[in-house]
C-alpha positions in Angstrom: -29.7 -41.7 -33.6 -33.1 -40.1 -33.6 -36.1 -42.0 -33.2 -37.3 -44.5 -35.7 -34.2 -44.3 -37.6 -33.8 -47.4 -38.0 -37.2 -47.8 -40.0 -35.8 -48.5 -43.0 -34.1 -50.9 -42.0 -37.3 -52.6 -40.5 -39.5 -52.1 -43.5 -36.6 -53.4 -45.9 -37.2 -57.2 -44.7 -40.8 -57.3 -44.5 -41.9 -58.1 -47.5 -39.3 -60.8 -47.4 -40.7 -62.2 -44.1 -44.2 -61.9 -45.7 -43.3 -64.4 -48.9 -41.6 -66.6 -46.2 -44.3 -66.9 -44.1 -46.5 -67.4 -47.3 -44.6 -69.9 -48.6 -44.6 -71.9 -45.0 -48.6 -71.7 -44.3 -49.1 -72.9 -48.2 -47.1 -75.9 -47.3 -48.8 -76.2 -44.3 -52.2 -76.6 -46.0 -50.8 -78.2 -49.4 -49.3 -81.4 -47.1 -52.6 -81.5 -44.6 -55.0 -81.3 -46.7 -54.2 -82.5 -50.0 -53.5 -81.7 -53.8 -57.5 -82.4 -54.6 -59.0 -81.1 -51.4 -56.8 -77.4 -52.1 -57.8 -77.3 -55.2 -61.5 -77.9 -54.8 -61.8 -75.5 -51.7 -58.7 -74.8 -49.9 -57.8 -72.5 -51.7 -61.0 -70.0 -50.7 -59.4 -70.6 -47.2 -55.8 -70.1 -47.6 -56.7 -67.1 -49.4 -59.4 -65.6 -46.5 -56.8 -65.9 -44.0 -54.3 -64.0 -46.5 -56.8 -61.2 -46.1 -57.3 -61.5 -42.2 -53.7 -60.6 -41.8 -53.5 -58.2 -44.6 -56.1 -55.8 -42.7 -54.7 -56.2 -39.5 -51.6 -55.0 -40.6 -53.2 -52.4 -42.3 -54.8 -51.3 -38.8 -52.0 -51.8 -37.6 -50.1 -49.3 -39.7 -52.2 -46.7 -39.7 -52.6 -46.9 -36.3 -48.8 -46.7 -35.8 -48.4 -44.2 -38.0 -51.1 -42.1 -36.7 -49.4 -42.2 -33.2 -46.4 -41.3 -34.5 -47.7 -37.7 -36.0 -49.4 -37.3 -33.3 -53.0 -37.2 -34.4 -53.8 -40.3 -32.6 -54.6 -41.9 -29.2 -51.7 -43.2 -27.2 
């Protein structure tokens, strides 16, 4: 099998893992810090750390994929 063949199979579950993981921290925060404290400003942080992780996976990506053609350190 030839390098990264099995990337498909990789990428196919991650967006699964992502909604599970999702689901998990919002009832994380939902059962620590309360229906009324989420609402009033929980939310703002269960949403900032959404974005933390979606840019480190976007640096993450690139950077992979930026090794892998070549053009990149590493």
């Amino acid at each position: 099998m030839e390098e990264g063949g099995n990337l498909g199979v990789h990428t196919e579950w991650l967006p699964i893992g992502g909604v599970v993981v999702a689901t998990i921290v919002n009832a994380l925060f939902l059962t620590y810090m309360g229906q009324t404290a989420f609402n009033a400003y929980g939310w703002r942080i269960y949403m900032g750390t959404g974005a933390i992780v979606a840019v480190l996976a976007f640096i993450i990506r690139s950077s992979s994929l930026s090794r892998r053609c070549g053009q990149g350190p590493g």
